[in-house]
C-alpha positions in Angstrom: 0.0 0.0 0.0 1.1 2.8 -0.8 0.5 7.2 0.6 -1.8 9.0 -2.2 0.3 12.2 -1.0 3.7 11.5 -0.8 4.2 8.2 -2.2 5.7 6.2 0.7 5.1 2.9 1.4 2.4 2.2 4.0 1.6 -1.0 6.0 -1.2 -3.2 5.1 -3.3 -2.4 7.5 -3.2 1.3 7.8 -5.8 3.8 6.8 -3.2 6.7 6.7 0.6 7.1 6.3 2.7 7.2 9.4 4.4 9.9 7.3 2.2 12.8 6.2 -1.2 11.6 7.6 -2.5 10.9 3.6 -4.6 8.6 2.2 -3.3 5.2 2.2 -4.8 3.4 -1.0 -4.0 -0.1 -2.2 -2.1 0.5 -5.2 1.1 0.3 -7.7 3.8 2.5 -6.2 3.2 6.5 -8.5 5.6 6.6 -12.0 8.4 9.0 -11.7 7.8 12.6 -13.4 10.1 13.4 -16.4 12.7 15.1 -15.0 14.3 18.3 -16.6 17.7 17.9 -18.6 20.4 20.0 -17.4 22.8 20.9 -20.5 26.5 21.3 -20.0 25.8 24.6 -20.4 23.6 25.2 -17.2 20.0 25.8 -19.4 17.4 24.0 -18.1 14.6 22.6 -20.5 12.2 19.8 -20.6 13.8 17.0 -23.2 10.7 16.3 -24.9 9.8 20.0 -25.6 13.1 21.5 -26.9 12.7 24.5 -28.8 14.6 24.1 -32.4 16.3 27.3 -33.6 19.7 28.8 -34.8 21.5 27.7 -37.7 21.9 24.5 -36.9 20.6 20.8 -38.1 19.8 20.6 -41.3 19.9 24.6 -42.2 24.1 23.9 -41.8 23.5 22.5 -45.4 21.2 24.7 -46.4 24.1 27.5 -45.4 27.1 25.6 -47.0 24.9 25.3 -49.9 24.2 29.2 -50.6 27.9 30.0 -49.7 28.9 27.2 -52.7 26.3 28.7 -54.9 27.9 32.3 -54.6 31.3 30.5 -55.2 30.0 28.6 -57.9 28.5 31.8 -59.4 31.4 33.5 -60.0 33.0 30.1 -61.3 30.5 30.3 -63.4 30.8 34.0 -65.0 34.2 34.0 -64.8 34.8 30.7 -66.5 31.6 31.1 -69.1 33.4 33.9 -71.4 34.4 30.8 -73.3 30.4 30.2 -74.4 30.8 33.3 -76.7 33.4 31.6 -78.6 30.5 29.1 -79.8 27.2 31.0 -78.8 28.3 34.4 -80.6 27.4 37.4 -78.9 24.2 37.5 -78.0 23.4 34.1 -77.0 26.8 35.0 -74.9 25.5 38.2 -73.5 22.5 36.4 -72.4 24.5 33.4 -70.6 26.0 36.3 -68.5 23.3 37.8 -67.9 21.3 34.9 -66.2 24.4 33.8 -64.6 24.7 37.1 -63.0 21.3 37.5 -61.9 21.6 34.7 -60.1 24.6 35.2 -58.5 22.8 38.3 -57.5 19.5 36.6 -56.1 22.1 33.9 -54.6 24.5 36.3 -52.4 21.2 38.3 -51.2 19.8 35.1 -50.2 22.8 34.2 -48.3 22.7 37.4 -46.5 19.2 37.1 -45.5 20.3 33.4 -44.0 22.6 34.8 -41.8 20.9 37.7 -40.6 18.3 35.3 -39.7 15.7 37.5 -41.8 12.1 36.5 -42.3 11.8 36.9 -45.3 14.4 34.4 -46.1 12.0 31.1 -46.6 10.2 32.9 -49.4 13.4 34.2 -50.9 15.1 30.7 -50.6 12.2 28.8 -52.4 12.4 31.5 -55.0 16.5 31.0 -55.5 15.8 27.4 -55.8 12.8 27.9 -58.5 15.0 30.3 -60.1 18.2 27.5 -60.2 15.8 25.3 -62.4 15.0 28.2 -64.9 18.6 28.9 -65.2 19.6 25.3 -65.7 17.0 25.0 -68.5 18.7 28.4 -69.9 21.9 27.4 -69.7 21.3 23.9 -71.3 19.1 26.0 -74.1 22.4 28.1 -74.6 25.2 26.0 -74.6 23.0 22.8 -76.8 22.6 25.2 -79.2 25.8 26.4 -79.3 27.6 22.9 -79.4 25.0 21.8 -82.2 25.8 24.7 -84.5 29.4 24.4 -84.3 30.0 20.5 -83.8 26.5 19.1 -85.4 25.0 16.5 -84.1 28.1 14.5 -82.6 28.8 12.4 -79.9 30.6 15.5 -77.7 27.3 17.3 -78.0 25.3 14.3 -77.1 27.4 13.6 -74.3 27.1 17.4 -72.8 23.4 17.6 -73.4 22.9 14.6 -71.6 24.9 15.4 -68.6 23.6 19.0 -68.3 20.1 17.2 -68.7 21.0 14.5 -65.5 22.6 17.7 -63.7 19.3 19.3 -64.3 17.1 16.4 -63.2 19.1 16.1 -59.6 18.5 20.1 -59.2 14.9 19.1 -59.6 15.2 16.7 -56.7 17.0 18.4 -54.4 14.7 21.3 -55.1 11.5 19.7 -54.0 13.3 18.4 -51.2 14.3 21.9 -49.9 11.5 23.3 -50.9 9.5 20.7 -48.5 11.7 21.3 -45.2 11.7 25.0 -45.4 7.9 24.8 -45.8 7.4 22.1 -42.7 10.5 22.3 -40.7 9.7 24.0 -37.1 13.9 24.6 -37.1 13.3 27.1 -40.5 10.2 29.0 -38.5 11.6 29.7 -35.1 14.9 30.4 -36.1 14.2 33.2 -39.6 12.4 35.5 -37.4 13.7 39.0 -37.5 
């Protein structure tokens, strides 16, 4: 038997506990409460209610990802000049152009990330719409510039199809992004300023 108030173990044949003067009721002794976690750090929280925010978890790739994609972008201008040679000038001009803007889009993105912005979800799921359209572009640009200036080969083949796989895994990882920043509870307690 065991105290309704304080938990201790009575004798049979009480009514009330030696102890406190409680209830005595015949039953299993009471469950233990979850008890708060103490992190190294000395906050105190309840484990099963932790609050996930800061740039941590998942959004570390999201970060790595935007500060490659400003890398890459200037890779990409810097390195694309050769595109005119085959383009010609206009289709060259436009290469740069969407290359550019995206680099753009991609380092103002990457500021709003680390300023912890609100409005960076929206302008994230915009940079990775915007990734796809540029793909398509690109692949536009430089398949009709290899097919005007090597036919129909096996060189142009082999690009087109690889620019069209590096497309296709964009697409994947885009939904994919596009998902957690919608649903994940990391994305909307942390991009609140």
């Amino acid at each position: 038997m065991f105290c309704s108030k304080c938990g201790q173990q009575c004798p049979d044949s009480s009514a009330f506990c030696p102890s406190c003067g409680g209830a005595v009721q015949a039953a299993q002794a009471p469950q233990p409460q979850a008890q708060p976690y103490q992190q190294p750090g000395g906050s105190v929280y309840e484990s099963t209610q932790q609050e996930l925010t800061g740039l941590g978890g998942w959004l570390i790739l999201v970060g790595i990802g935007l500060v490659w994609g400003v890398i890459g972008g200037f890779i990409n201008i810097f390195t694309g000049f050769g595109i005119w040679a085959y383009a010609g000038f206009l289709k060259g001009i436009a290469y740069e152009l969407v290359n550019l803007l995206n680099l753009v889009l991609c380092g103002f993105t990457v500021f709003l990330f680390f300023t912890k912005s609100r409005k960076f979800p929206t302008v994230f799921i915009v940079l990775l719409v915007v990734g796809i359209i540029v793909g398509i572009v690109n692949i536009s640009i430089v398949g009709s510039a290899l097919s005007s200036t090597m036919g129909r080969g096996d060189a142009a083949a082999a690009m087109g199809v690889g620019m069209g796989f590096g497309l296709f895994i964009n697409i994947i990882f885009t939904v994919i992004w596009i998902a957690y920043t919608l649903k994940s509870r990391r994305v909307k307690n942390t991009f609140v300023n």
